[in-house]
C-alpha positions as YAML, in Angstrom:
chain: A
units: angstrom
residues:
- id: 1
  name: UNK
  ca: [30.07, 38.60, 140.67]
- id: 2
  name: UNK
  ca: [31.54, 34.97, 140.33]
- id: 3
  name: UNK
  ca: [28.72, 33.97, 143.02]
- id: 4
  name: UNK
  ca: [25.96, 34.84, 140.10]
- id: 5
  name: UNK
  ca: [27.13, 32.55, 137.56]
- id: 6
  name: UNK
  ca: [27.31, 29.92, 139.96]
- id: 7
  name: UNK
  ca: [23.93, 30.42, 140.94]
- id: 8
  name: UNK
  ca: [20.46, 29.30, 140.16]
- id: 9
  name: UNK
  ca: [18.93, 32.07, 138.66]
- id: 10
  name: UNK
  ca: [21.97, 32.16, 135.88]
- id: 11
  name: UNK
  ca: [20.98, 28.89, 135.15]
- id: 12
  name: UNK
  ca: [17.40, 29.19, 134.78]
- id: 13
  name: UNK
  ca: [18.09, 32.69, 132.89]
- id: 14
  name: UNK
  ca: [20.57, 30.80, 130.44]
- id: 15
  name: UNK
  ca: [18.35, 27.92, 129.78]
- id: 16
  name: UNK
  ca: [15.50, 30.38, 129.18]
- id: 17
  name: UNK
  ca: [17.65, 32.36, 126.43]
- id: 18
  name: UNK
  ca: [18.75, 28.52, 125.07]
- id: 19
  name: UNK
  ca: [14.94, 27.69, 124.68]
- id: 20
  name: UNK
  ca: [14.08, 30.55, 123.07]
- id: 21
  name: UNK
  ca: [16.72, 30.42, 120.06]
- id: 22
  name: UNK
  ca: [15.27, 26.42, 119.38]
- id: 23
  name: UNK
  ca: [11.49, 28.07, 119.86]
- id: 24
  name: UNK
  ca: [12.95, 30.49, 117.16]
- id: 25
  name: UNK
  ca: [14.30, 28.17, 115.36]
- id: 26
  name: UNK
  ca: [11.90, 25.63, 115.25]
- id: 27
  name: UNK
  ca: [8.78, 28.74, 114.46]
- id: 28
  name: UNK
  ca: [11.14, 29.63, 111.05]
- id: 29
  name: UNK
  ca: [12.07, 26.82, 109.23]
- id: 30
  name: UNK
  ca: [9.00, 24.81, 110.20]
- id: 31
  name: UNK
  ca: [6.02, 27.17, 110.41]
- id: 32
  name: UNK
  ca: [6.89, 30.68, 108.66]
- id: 33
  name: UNK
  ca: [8.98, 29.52, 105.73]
- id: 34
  name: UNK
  ca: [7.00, 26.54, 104.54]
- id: 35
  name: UNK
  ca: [3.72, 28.54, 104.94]
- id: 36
  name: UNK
  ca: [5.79, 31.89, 102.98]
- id: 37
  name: UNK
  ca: [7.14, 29.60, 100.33]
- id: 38
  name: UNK
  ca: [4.38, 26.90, 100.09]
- id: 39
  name: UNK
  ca: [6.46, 24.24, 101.06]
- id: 40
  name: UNK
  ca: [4.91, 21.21, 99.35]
- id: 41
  name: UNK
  ca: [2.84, 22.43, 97.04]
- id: 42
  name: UNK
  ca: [3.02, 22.20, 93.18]
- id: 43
  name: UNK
  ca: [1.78, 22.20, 89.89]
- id: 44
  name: UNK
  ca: [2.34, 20.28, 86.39]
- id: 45
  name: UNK
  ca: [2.65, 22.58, 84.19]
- id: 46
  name: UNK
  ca: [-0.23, 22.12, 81.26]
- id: 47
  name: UNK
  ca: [0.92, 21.79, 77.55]
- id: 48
  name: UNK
  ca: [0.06, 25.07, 75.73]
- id: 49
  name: UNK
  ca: [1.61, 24.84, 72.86]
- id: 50
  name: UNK
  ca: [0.12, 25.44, 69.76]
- id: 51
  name: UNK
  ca: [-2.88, 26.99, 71.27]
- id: 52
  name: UNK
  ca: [-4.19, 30.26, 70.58]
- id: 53
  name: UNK
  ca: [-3.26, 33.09, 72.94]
- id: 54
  name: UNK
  ca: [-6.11, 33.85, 74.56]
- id: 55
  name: UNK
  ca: [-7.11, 29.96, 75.77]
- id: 56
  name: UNK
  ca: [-3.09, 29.49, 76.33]
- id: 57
  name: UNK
  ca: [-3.68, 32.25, 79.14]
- id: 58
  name: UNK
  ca: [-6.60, 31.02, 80.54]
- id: 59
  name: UNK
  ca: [-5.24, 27.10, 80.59]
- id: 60
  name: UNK
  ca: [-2.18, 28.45, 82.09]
- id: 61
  name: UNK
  ca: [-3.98, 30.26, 84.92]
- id: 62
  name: UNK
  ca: [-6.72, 27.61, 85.95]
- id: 63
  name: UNK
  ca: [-3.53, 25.69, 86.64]
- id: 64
  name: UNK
  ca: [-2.31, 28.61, 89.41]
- id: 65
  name: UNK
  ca: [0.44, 29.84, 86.52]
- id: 66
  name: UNK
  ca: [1.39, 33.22, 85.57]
- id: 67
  name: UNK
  ca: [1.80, 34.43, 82.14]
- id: 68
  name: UNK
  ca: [4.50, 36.69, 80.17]
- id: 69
  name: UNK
  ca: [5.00, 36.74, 76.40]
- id: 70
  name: UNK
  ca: [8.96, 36.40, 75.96]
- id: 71
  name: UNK
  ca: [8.71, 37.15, 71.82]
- id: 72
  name: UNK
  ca: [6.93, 36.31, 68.89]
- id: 73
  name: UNK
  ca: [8.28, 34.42, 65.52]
- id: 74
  name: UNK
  ca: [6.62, 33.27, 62.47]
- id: 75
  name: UNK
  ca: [5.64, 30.17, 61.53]
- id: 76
  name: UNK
  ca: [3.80, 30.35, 57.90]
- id: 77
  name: UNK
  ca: [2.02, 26.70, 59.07]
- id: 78
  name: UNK
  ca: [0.73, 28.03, 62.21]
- id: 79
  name: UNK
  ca: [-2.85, 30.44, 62.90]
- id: 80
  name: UNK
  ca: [-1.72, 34.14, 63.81]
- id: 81
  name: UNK
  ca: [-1.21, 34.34, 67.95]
- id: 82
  name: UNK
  ca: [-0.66, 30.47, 68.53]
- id: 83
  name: UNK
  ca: [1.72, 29.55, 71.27]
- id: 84
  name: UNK
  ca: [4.84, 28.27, 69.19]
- id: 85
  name: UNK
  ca: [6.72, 27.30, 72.47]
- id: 86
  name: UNK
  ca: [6.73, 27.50, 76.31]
- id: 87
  name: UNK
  ca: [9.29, 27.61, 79.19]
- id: 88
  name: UNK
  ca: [9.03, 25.81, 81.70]
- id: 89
  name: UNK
  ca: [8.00, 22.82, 79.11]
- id: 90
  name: UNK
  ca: [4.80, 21.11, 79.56]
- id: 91
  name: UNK
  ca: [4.50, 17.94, 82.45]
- id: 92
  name: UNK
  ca: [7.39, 19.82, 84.56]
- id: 93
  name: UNK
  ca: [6.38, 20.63, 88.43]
- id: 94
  name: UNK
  ca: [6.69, 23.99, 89.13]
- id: 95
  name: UNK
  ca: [5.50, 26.20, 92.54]
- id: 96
  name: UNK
  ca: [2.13, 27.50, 92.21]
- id: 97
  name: UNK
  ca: [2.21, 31.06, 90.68]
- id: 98
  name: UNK
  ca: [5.58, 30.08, 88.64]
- id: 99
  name: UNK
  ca: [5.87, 32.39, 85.74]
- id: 100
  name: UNK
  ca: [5.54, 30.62, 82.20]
- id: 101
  name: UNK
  ca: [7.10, 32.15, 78.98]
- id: 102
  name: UNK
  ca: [5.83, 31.72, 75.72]
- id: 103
  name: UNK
  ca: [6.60, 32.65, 72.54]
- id: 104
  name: UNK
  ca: [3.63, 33.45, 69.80]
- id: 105
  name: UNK
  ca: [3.40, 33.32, 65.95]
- id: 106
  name: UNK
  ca: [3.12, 36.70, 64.48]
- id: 107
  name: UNK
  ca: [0.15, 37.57, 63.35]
- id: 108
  name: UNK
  ca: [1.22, 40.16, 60.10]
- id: 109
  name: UNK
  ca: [4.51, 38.35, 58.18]
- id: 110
  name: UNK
  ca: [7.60, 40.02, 57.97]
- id: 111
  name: UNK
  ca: [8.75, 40.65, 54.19]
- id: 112
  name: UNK
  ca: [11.25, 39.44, 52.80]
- id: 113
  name: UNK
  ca: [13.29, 40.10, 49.14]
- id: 114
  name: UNK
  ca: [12.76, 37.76, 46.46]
- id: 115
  name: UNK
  ca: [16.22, 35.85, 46.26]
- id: 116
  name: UNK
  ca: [18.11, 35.34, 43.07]
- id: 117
  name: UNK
  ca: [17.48, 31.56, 41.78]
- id: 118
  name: UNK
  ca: [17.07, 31.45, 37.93]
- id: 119
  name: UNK
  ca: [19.55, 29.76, 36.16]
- id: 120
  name: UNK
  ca: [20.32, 27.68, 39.37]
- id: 121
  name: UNK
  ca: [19.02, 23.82, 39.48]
- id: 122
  name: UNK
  ca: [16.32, 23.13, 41.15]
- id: 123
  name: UNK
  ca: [17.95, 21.47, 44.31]
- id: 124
  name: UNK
  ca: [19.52, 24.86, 44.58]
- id: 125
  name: UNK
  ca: [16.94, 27.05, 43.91]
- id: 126
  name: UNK
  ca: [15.37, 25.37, 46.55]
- id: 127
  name: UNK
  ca: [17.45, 25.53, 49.36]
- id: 128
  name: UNK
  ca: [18.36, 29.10, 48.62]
- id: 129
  name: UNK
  ca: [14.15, 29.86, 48.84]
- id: 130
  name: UNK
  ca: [14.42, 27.86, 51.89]
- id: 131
  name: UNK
  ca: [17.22, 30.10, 53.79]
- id: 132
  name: UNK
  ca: [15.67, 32.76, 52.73]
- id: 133
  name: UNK
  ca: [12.40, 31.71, 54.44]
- id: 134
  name: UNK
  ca: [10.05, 30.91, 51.60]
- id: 135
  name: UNK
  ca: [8.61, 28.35, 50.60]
- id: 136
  name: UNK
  ca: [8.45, 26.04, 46.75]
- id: 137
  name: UNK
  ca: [4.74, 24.87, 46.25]
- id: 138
  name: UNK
  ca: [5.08, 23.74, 42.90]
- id: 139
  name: UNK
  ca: [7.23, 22.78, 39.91]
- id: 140
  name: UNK
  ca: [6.15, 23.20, 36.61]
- id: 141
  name: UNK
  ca: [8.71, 22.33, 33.64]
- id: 142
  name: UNK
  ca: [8.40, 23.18, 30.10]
- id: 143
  name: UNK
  ca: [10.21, 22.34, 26.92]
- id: 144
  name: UNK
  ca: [13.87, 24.15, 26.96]
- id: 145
  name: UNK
  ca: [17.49, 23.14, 26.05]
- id: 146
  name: UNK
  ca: [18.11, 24.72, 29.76]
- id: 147
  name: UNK
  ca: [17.47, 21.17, 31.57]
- id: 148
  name: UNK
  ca: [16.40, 20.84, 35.08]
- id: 149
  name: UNK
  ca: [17.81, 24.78, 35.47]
- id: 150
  name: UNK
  ca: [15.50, 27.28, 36.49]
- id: 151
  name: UNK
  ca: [13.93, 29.68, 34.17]
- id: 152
  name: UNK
  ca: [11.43, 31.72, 36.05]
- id: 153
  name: UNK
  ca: [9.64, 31.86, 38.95]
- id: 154
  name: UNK
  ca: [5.88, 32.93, 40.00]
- id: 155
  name: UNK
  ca: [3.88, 33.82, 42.83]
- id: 156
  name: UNK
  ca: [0.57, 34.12, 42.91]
- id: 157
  name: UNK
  ca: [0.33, 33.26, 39.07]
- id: 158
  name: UNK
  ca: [2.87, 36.28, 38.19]
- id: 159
  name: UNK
  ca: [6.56, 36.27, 37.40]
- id: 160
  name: UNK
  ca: [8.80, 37.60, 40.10]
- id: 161
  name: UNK
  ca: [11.69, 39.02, 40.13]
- id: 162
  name: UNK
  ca: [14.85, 39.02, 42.28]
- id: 163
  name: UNK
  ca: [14.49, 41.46, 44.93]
- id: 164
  name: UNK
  ca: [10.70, 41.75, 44.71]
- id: 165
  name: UNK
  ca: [9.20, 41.66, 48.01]
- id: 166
  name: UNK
  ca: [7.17, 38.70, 49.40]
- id: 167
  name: UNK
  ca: [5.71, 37.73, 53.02]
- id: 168
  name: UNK
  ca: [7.89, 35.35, 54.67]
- id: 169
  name: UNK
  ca: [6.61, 31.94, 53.80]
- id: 170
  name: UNK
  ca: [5.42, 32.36, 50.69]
- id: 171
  name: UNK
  ca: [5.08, 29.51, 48.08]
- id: 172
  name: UNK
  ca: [7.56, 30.02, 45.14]
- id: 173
  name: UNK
  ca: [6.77, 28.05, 41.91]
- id: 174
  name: UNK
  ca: [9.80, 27.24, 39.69]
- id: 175
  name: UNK
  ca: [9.56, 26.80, 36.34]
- id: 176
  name: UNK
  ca: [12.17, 24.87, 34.92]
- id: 177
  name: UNK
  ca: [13.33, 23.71, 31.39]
- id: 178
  name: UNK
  ca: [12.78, 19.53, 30.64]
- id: 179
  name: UNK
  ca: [15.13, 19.65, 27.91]
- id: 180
  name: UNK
  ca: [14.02, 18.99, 23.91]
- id: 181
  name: UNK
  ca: [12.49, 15.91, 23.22]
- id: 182
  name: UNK
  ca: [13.29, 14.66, 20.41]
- id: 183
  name: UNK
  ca: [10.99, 14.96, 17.46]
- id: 184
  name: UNK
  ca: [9.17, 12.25, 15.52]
- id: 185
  name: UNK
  ca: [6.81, 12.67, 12.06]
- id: 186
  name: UNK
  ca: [4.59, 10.41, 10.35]
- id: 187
  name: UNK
  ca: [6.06, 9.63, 6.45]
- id: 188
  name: UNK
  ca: [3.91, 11.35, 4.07]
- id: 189
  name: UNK
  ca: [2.85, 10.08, 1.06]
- id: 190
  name: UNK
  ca: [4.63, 11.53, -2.02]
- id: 191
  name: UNK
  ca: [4.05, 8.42, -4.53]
- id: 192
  name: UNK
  ca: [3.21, 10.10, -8.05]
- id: 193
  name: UNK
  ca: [4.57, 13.25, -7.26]
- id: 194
  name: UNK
  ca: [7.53, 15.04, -8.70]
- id: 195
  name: UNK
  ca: [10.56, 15.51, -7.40]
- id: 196
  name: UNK
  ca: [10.28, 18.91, -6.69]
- id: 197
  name: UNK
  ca: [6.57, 18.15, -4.73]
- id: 198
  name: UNK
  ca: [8.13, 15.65, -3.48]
- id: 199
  name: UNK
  ca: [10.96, 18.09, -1.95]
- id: 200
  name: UNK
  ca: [8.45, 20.54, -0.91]
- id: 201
  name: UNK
  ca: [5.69, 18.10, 1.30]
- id: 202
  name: UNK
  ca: [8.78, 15.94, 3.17]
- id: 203
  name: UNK
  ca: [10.23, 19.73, 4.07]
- id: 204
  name: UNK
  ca: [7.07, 20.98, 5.36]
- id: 205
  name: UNK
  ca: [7.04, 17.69, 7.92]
- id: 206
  name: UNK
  ca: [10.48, 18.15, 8.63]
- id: 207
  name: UNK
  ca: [12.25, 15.27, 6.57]
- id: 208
  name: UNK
  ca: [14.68, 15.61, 3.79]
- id: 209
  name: UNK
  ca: [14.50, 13.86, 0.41]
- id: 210
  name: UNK
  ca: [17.09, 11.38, -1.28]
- id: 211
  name: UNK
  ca: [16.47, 10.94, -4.46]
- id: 212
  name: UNK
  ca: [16.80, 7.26, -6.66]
- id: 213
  name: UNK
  ca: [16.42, 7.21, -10.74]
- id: 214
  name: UNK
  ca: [15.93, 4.23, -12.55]
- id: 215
  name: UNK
  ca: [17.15, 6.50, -15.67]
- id: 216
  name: UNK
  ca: [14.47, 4.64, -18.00]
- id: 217
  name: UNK
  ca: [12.45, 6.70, -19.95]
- id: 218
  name: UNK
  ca: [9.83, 7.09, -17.51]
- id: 219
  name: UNK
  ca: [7.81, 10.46, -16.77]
- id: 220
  name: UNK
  ca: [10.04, 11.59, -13.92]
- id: 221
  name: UNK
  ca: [7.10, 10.35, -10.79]
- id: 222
  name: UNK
  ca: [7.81, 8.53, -7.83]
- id: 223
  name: UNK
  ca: [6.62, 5.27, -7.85]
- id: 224
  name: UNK
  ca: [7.75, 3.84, -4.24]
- id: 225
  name: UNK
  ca: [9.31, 5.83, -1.46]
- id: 226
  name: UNK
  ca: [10.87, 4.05, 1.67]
- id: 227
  name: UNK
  ca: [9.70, 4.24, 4.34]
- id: 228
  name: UNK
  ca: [6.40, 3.64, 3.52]
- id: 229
  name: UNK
  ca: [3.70, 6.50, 4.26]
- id: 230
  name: UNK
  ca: [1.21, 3.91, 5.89]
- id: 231
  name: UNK
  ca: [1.83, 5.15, 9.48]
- id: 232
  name: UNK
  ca: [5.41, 4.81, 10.03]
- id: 233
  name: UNK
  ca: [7.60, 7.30, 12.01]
- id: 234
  name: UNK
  ca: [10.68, 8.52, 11.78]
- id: 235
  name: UNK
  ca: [12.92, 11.58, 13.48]
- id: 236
  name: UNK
  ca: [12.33, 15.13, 11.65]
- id: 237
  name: UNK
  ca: [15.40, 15.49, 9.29]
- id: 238
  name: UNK
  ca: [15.36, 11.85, 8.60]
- id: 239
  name: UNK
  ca: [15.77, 11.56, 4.70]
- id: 240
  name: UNK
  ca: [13.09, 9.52, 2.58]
- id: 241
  name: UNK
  ca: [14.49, 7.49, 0.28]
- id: 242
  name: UNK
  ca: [11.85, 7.87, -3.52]
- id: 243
  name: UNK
  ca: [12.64, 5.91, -6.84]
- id: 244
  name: UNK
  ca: [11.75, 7.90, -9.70]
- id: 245
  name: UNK
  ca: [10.53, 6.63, -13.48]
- id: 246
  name: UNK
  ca: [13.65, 8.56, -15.23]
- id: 247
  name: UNK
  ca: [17.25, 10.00, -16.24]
- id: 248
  name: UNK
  ca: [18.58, 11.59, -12.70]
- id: 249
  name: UNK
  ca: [19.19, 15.61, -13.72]
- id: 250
  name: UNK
  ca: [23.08, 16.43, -13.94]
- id: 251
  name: UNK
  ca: [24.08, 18.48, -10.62]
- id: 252
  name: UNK
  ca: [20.70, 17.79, -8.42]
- id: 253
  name: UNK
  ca: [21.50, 17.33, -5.19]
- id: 254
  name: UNK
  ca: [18.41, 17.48, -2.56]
- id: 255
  name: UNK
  ca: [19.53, 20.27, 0.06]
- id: 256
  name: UNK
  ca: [19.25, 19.11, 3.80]
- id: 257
  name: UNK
  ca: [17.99, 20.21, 6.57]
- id: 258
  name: UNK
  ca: [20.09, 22.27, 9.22]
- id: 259
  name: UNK
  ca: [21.00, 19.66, 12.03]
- id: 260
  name: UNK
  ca: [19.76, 16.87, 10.04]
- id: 261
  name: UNK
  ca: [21.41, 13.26, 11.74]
- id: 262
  name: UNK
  ca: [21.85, 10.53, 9.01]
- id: 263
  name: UNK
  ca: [22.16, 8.00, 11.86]
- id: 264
  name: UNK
  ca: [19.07, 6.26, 13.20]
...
């Protein structure tokens, strides 16, 4: 038995078996697996992103790419069906047939409820809208003591209210109060009037009356007021100061105007 290993034909049968494991060898990792795995080849994956679905796909497979639609989001500044994003990202090499999931805009928006915001400023009114998912296209303001706070909001031209429901991106307009301006009046003329005339044109602009007798014997008219009516301006519950041709009447005082502000 000892004889055979020491003999030729164990030699030639051992360096058969020896050449067939690197024949093996050699057929597996060079031949069969590069052919099986396409050793070599690849492809750049093309940008499809926002692209509509339907030439996404076909980009995607002219390139030698499969195609599987991971989820869908919504993006109010985006076409229903466009590609929002991809994986594997566009320019990366990939093996021919590689799988690429994307992710498309939904076509229908989801609703959402009409969060709370009046009363709240504008830079919060805003941000809430914005967690919330919608959107502020416009600001209109409007004479209120309330300023730079919300007062109402609108879509579509209507007032909404908290908890109404909207599409997701809609565009929210806030109406907000820009405070009272103050008010300012032309000076009538009351020159030749009475007092009480007088009293009763200044309080229909807004102004209050004060009142100066020269207690001669006149006829009881104004004859000069200050300031003068020839286009001057003052704030509403400003008093006019008139000088009147006679004896001042015991106890007249001219009544003012509630809020009236004596200091210019």
């Amino acid at each position: 038995m000892f004889d055979y290993f020491k003999s030729k034909e164990f030699f030639l049968t051992l360096l058969g078996l020896v050449a067939v494991v690197v024949l093996g060898f050699l057929f597996i990792f060079y031949i069969f697996l590069p052919t099986y795995t396409k050793h070599g080849a690849s492809v750049v994956v093309p940008d499809v992103q926002k692209l509509g679905y339907k030439e996404a796909i076909g980009k995607l497979e002219r390139a030698g790419l499969a195609v599987e639609v991971r989820d869908s989001l919504y993006m109010p500044n985006l076409s229903p069906l466009t590609v929002i994003r991809q994986n594997p990202l566009p320019t990366n090499t990939v093996k021919p047939g590689r799988t690429v999931y994307i992710s498309l805009n939904k076509a229908v928006p989801p609703m959402v409820k009409m969060p709370k915001v009046v009363d709240l400023s504008v830079y919060q009114a805003k941000a809430r809208l914005e967690s919330w998912k919608l959107q502020v296209q416009d600001i209109k303001r409007v004479p209120d003591i309330a300023k730079n706070a919300v007062l109402r909001a609108q879509y579509k031209g209507k007032e909404i209210k908290e908890g109404t429901e909207v599409p997701q991106g809609a565009g929210i307009v806030l109406i907000i109060g820009e405070g009272l301006k103050e008010a300012f009046v032309e000076v009538p003329d009351v020159t030749g009037l009475s007092f009480d005339e007088a009293q009763a044109k200044l309080g229909v602009a807004g102004l209050n009356i004060n009142a100066v007798y020269d207690n001669g014997g006149g006829n009881n008219r104004i004859y000069d007021q200050y300031p003068k009516p020839q286009g001057d301006s003052v704030k509403q519950g400003w008093p006019i100061d008139v000088f009147i041709h006679g004896k001042e009447p015991e106890g007249l005082e001219a009544p003012l105007i509630e809020g009236q502000d004596l200091e210019k």
